[in-house]
C-alpha positions as CSV (number, residue, x, y, z in Angstrom):
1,X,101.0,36.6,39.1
2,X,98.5,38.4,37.0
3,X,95.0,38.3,36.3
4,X,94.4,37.5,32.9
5,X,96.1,34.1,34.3
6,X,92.5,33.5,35.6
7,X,90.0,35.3,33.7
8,X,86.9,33.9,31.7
9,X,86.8,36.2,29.1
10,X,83.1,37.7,28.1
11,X,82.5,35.5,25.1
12,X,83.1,32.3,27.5
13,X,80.7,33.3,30.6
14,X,77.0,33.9,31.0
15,X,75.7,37.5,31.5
16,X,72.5,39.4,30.9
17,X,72.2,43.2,29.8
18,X,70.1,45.9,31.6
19,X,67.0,45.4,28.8
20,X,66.5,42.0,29.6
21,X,63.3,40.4,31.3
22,X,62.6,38.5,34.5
23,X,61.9,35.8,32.3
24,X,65.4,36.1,29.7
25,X,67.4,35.7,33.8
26,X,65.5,33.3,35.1
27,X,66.4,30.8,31.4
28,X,69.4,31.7,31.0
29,X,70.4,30.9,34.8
30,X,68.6,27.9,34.5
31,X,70.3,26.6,31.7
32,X,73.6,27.6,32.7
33,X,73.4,26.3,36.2
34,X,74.0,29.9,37.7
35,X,72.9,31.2,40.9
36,X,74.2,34.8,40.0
37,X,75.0,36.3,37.1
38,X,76.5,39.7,36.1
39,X,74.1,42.5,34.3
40,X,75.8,44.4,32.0
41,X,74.7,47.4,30.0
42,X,73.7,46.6,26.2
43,X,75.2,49.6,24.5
44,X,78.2,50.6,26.8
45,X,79.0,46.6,28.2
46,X,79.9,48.7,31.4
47,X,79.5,46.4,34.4
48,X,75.8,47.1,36.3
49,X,76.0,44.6,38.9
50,X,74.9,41.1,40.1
51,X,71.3,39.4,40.2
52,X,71.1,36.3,42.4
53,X,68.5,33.9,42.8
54,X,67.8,35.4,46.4
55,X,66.8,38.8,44.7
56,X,65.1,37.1,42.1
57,X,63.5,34.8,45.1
58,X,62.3,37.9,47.0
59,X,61.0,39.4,44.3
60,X,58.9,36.7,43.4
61,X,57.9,36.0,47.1
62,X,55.1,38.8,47.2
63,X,53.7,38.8,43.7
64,X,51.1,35.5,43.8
65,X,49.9,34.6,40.8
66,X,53.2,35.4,38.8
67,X,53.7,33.3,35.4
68,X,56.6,32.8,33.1
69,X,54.3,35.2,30.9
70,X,53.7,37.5,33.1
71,X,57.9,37.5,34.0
72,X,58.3,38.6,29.9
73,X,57.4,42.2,31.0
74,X,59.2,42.5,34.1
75,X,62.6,44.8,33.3
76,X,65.0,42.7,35.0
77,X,66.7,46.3,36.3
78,X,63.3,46.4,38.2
79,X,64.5,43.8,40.5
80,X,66.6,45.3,43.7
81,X,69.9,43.6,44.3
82,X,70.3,43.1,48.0
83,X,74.2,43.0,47.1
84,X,77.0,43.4,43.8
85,X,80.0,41.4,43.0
86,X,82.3,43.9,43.5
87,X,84.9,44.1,40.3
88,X,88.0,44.3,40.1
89,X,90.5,46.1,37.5
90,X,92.2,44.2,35.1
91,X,95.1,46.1,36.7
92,X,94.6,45.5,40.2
93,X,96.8,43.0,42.4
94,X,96.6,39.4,43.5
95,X,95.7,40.5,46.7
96,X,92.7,42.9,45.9
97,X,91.7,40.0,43.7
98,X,92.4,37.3,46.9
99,X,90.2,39.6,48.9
100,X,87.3,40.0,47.0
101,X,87.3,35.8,45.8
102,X,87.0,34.9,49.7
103,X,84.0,36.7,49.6
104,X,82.1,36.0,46.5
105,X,81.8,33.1,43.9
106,X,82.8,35.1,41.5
107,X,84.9,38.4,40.9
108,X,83.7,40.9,37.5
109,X,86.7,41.9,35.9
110,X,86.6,45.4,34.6
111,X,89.0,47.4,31.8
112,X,89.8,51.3,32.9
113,X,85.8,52.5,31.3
114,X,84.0,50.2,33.7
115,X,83.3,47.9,30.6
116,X,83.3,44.2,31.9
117,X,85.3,41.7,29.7
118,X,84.9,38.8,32.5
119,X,85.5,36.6,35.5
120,X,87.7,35.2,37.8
121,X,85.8,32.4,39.8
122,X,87.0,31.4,43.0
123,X,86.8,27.9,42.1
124,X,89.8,28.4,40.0
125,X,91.4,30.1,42.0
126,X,91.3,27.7,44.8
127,X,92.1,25.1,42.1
128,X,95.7,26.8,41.3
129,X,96.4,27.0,44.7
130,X,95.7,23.6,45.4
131,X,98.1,23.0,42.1
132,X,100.9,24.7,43.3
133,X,100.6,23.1,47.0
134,X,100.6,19.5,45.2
135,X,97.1,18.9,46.0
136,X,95.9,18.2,42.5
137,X,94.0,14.4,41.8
């Protein structure tokens, strides 16, 4: 099996780029129901890394006061991330892939320059799995 049997491609998922605000993350999380989302560069779309709501939680944690104005001119790249999605190559094998969805929601896929072009989630994997064990509804 290959991996573009499970990839969301780019135009299809939610992301943010490396310019964005606290504010643009926080929105479009919200309005996507995400509790991570890749960060990709703006002018390269090579894959950054992951902000969660934890990191976003933290970083709101110490600053009292802190409005939805104030999160306009916060550089979202400003915000440490305790921890990346780790990618995957569109080349790699089901098993690196296998690996790395036991251990996070969702797995950046990557092309041969780092540039992301989307996801595999492990809800679909688990979901084929099931299919192929005939534990689909």
């Amino acid at each position: 099996m290959n991996i573009l049997f499970f990839i969301r491609p780019k135009e299809e998922v939610a992301y943010i780029y490396n310019d964005d605000t606290l504010r643009q993350t926080l929105e479009k999380m919200e309005h996507h129901g995400y509790s991570a989302i890749p960060v990709i560069d703006h002018k390269s779309g090579v894959y950054i890394g992951t902000i969660t709501e934890g990191d976003l939680l933290w970083y709101v944690k110490d600053r009292h006061g802190l409005t939805i104005k104030d999160a306009e001119n916060i550089p979202i790249l400003s915000i440490n991330r305790k921890k990346d999605n780790e990618p995957v190559d569109i080349d790699a094998n089901m098993e690196d892939l296998l690996h790395k969805v036991m251990n996070q929601n969702f797995v950046p896929v990557i092309d041969g320059r780092n540039r992301f072009i989307g996801i595999v989630t492990r809800k679909d994997v688990i979901q084929h799995l099931c299919e192929k064990c005939g534990l689909n509804k």
